[in-house]
C-alpha positions as CSV (number, residue, x, y, z in Angstrom):
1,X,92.1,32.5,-6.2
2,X,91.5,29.3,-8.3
3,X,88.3,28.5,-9.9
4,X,86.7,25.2,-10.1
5,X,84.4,23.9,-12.4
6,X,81.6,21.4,-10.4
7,X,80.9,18.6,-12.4
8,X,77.4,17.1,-12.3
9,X,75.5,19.8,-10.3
10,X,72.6,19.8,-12.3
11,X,69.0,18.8,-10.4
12,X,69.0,15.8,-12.2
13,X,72.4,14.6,-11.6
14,X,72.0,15.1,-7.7
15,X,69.2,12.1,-7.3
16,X,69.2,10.4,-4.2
17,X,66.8,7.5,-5.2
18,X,67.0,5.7,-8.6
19,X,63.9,6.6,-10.6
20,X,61.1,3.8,-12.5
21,X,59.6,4.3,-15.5
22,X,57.8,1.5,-15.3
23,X,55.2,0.2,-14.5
24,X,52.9,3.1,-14.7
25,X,51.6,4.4,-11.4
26,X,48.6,7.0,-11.6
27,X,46.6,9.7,-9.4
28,X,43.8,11.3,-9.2
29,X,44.9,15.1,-8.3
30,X,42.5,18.2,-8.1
31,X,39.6,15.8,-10.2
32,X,42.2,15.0,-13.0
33,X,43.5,11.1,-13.5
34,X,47.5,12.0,-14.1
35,X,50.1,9.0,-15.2
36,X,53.7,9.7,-13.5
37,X,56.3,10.3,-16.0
38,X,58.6,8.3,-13.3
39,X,59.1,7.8,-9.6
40,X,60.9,6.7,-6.8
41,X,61.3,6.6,-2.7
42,X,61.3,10.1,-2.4
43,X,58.8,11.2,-5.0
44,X,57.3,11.2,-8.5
45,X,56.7,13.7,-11.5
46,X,54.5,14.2,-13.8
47,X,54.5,15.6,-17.3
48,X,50.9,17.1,-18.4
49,X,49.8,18.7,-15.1
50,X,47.0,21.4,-15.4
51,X,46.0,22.3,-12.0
52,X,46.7,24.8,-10.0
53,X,48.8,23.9,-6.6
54,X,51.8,26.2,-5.7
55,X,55.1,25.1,-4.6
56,X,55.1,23.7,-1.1
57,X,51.4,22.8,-1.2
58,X,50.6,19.4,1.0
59,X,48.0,17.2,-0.1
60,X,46.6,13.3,0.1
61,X,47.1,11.4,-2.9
62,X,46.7,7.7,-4.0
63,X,48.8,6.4,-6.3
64,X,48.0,2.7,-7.8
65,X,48.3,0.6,-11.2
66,X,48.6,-2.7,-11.6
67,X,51.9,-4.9,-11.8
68,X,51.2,-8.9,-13.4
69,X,47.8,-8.5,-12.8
70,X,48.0,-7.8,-9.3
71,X,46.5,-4.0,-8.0
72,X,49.3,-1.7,-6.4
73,X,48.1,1.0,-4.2
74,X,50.2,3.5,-2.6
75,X,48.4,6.1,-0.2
76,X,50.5,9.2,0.6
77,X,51.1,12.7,1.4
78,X,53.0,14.6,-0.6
79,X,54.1,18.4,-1.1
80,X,54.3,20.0,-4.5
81,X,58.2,20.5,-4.8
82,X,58.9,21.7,-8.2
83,X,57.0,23.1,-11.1
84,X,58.3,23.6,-14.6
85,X,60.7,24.4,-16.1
86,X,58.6,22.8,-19.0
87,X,54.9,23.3,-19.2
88,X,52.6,20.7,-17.3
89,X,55.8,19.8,-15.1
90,X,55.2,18.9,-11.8
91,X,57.7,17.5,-9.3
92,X,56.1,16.2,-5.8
93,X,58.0,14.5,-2.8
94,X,56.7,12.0,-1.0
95,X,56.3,13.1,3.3
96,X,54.1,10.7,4.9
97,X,53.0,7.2,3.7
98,X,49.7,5.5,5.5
99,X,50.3,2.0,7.0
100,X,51.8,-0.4,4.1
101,X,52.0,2.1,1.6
102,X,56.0,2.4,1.7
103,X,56.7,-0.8,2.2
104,X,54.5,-1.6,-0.6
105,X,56.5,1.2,-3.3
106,X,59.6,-0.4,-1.6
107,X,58.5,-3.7,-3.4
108,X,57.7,-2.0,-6.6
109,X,61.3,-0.2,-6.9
110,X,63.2,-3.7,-6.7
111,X,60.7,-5.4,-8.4
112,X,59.4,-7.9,-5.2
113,X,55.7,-6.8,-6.5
């Protein structure tokens, strides 16, 4: 039987949604303000994260920053989808978005904001 290497099957290479960088969005998560390391339309991670949710975990969150001067403010739910490998790594995806909210991050990914 032949074998086949597959090219590009690392987690990072599979990405539906393009990811930002920029601008900084942050939260406030278990009492702690956190910065995202980056996002996108299906979630956002975060690189110094010292609380204690488990994998799967739902909660509210509120992300905002501000973009020109003008205050961005994205209310969601979100379950914790990946922790690690690296320590403080923390990988949420994004399952329910309050009224505007999406439309709103929508804005921020193609710069309309």
């Amino acid at each position: 039987m032949a074998t086949y290497k597959v090219i590009g099957s690392k987690q990072r290479n599979r990405r539906r949604d393009r990811r930002r960088h920029e601008p900084l969005l942050s939260l406030v998560l278990e009492g702690h303000r956190y910065e995202t390391a980056d996002y996108s339309l299906g979630g956002f991670r975060l690189g110094d994260y010292q609380g204690r949710r488990q994998l799967d975990d739902e909660v509210d969150v509120v992300l905002d920053g501000r973009v020109r001067g003008q205050a961005i403010r994205i209310e969601t739910r979100i379950r914790v989808a990946r922790l690690g490998p690296e320590p403080g790594e923390f990988g949420a995806e994004f399952i329910g978005f309050r009224a505007g909210s999406f439309e709103t991050l929508e804005k921020l990914m193609i710069n309309r904001v």
